[in-house]
N, C-alpha and C positions, 0 to 999 in steps of 0.2 A: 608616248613618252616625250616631254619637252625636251628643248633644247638648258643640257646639263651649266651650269657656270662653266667658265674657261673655253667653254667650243666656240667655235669661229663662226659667226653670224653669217645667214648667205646674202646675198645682194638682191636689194628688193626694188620695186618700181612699181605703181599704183596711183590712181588718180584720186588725188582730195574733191572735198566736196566743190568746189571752185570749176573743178574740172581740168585743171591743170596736173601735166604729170611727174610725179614727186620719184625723186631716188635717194632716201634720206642717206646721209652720209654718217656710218654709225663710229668712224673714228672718234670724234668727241662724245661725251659723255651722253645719252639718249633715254627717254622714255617710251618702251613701244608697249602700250597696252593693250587688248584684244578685250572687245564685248560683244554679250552676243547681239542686243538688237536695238536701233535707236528707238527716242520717245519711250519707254517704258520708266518704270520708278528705280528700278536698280542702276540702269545705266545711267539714266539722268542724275542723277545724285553723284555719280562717279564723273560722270563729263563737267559738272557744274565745279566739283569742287578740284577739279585739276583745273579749271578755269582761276576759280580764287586764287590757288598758287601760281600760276601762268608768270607773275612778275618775280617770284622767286626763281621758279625753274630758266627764267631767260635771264636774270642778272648773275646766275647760278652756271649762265651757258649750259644747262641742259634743255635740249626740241625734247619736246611732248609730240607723241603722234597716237591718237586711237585708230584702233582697226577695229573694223565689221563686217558681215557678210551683205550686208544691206550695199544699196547703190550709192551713185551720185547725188542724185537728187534727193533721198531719204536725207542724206548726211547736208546737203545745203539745207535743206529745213531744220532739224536738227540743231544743225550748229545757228542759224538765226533765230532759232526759237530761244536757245540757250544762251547767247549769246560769246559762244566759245571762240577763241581767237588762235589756238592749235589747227594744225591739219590731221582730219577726220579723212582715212584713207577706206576707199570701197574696195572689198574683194567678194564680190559675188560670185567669183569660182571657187572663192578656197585656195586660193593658190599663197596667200602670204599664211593662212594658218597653216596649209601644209610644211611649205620651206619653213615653219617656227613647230613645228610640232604639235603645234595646239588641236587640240581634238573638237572636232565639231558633231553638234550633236542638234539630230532634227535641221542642220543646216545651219548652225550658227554656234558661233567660237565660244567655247566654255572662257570664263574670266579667267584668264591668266597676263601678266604682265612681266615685262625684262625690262631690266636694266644693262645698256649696253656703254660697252666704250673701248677703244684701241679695238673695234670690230670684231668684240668677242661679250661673250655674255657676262657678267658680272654678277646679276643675281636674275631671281625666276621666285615667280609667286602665282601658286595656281590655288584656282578657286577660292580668290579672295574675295572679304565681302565689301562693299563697292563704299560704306559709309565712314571716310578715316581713312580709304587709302592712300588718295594724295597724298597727305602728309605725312604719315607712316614712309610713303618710298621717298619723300625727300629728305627723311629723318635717317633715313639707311645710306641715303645718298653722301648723308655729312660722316657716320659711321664705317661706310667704304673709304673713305678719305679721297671722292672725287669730287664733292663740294664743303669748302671749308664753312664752320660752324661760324653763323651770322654773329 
């Protein structure tokens, strides 16, 4: 069972692909999405096209962050290959799907994505399909009234 809207986000820390260590701050408004594995055609298509929006989501003041069970260095290739300019967070324990509820299956985090802000959930989209999401959660994002309509 995911983490419902309204619950209070736990406090997370994880190293992006850079290898630097990240403690996103989920007061402001936040995208944290969970895939299961990089390089493949579901995710790539999902990492590419929150890339295209990347200048909306950051004029919009909302961080994008993907999560994966994959490593560090999976996610620097990845993110060079794609040329993604978000931080790609490794949890190859599992430990940020667990604190998120996301259910891992074979070892990697079923797609589910949140929307955070005032470090609480806002909304939650499981088993979504990876081609349209971007935009769709920035379209909800205008809809929640935490990014005003361009």
């Amino acid at each position: 069972m995911v983490l419902e809207p309204g619950t209070d986000v736990p406090t997370i820390r994880a190293t992006n692909q850079h290898g630097d260590a990240i403690q996103p701050g989920f007061e402001e408004p936040t995208v944290l999405y969970f895939y299961p594995v990089d390089d493949t055609a579901g995710c790539t298509t999902e990492a590419t096209q929150f890339e295209e929006h990347a200048n909306r989501f950051e004029q919009a003041g909302i961080s994008v962050y993907g999560v994966s069970t994959d490593g560090v260095e999976s996610h620097r290739d990845f993110a060079e290959a794609n040329g993604l300019s978000f931080d790609l967070l490794a949890d190859p324990e599992g430990r940020l799907c667990e604190a998120f509820d996301v259910p891992l299956v074979d070892g990697r985090s079923q797609r589910t994505t949140y929307i955070i802000a005032r470090e609480r959930v806002v909304a939650v989209y499981e088993r979504v399909g990876p081609d349209g999401h971007a935009a769709s959660v920035f379209e909800d994002l205008i809809d929640t009234g935490l990014v005003r309509a361009e």
